[in-house]
C-alpha positions in Angstrom: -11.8 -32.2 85.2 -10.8 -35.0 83.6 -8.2 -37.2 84.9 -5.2 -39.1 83.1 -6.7 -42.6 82.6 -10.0 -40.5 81.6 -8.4 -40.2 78.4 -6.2 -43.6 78.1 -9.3 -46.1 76.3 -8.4 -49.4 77.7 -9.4 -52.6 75.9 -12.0 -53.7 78.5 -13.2 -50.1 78.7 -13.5 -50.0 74.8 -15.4 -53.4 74.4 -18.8 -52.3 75.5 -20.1 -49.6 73.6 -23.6 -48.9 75.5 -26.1 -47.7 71.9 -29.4 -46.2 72.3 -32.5 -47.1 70.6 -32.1 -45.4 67.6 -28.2 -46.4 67.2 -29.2 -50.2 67.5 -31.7 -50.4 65.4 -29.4 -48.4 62.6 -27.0 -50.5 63.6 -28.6 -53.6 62.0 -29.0 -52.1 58.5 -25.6 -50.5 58.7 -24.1 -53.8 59.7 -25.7 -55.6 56.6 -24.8 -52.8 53.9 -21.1 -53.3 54.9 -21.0 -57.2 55.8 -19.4 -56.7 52.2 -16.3 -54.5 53.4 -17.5 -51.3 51.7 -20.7 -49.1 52.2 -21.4 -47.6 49.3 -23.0 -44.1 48.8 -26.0 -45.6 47.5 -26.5 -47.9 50.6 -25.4 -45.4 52.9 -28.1 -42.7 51.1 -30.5 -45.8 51.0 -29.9 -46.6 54.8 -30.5 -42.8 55.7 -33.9 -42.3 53.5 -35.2 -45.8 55.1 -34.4 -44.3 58.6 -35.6 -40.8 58.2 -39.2 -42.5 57.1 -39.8 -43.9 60.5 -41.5 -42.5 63.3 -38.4 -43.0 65.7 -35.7 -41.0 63.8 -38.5 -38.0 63.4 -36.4 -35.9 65.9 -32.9 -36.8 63.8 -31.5 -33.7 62.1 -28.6 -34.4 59.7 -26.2 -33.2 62.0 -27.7 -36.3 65.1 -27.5 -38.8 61.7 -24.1 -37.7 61.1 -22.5 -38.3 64.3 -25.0 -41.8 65.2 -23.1 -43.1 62.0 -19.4 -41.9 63.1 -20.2 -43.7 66.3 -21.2 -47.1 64.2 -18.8 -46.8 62.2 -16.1 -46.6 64.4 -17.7 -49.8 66.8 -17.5 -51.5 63.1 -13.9 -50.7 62.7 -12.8 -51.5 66.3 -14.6 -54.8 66.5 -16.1 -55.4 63.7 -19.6 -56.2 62.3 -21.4 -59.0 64.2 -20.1 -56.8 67.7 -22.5 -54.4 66.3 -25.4 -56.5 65.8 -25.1 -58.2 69.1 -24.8 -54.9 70.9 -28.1 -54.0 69.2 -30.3 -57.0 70.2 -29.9 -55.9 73.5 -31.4 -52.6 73.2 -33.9 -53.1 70.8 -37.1 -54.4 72.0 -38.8 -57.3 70.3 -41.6 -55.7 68.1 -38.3 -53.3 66.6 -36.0 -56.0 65.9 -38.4 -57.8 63.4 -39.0 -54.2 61.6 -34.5 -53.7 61.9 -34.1 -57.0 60.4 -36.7 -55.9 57.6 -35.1 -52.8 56.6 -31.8 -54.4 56.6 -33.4 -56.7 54.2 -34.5 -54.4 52.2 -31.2 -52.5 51.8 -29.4 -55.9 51.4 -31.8 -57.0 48.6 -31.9 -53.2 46.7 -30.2 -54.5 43.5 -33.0 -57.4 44.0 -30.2 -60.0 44.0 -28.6 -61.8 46.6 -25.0 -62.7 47.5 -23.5 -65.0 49.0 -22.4 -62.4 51.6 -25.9 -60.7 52.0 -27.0 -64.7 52.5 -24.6 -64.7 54.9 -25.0 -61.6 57.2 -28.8 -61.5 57.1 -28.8 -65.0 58.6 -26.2 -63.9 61.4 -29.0 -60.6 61.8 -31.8 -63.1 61.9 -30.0 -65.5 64.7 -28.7 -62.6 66.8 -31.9 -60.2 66.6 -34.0 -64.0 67.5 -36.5 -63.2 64.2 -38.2 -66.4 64.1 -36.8 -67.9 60.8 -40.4 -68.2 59.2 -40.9 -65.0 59.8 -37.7 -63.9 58.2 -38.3 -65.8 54.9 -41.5 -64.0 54.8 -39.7 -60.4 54.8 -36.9 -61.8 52.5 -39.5 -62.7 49.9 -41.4 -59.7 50.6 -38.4 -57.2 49.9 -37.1 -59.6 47.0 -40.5 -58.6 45.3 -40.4 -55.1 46.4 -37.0 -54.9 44.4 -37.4 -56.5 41.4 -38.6 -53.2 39.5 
């Protein structure tokens, strides 16, 4: 049964959103599609076909990607991008966060240009997730190639 306060959210009850592996490392890619303010229905198909190809979404049905994004979203809403990414690094082991920042590379860089915002949010990814930044120039030239055609 649950009580009265079960269903009053409190701010310091609200602040820590616990994610599993799968949310955290979509949380990174849906964190740099909307760095801009909007996620487009390009990025957000984009987002979904890059997660669906990976061995650790191959039990996610439509309906599991549906409500893993109405929970990101909402964590984006409430407390806004960077709370997202920093919620992720602790959940994602090491050898995952290189391959999260990558794919949010590669959605970033999809029109095969990059703004001032993407510059922006895909540093912040880099810091948080601890890609070393070698590395991440590496995967930033990479995708900026894989986009150009």
């Amino acid at each position: 049964m649950m009580g009265l306060f079960d269903k009053v959210k409190g701010s310091k009850e609200a602040e820590h959103v616990k994610l599993n592996k799968e949310e955290a490392f979509a949380a990174v890619s849906l964190a740099a599609i909307a760095a801009d303010g909007e996620i487009t229905a390009d990025e957000a198909r984009g987002l979904v076909t890059s997660l669906l190809r990976m061995k650790l979404f191959s039990n996610y049905n439509d309906k599991n990607m549906s409500s893993m994004f109405n929970k990101l979203t909402g964590i984006i809403k409430r407390e806004g991008v960077e709370a997202l990414v920093t919620s992720s690094k602790e959940v994602l082991q090491a050898d995952l966060r290189e391959t999260a920042f990558a794919v949010a590379a590669d959605l970033t860089l999809a029109d095969g240009v990059l703004a001032k915002g993407e510059k922006d949010i895909l540093t912040k990814i880099q810091e948080s997730l601890g890609v070393p930044e070698d590395k991440a120039v590496n995967i930033i030239e990479v995708m900026l190639i894989k986009n150009r055609g």
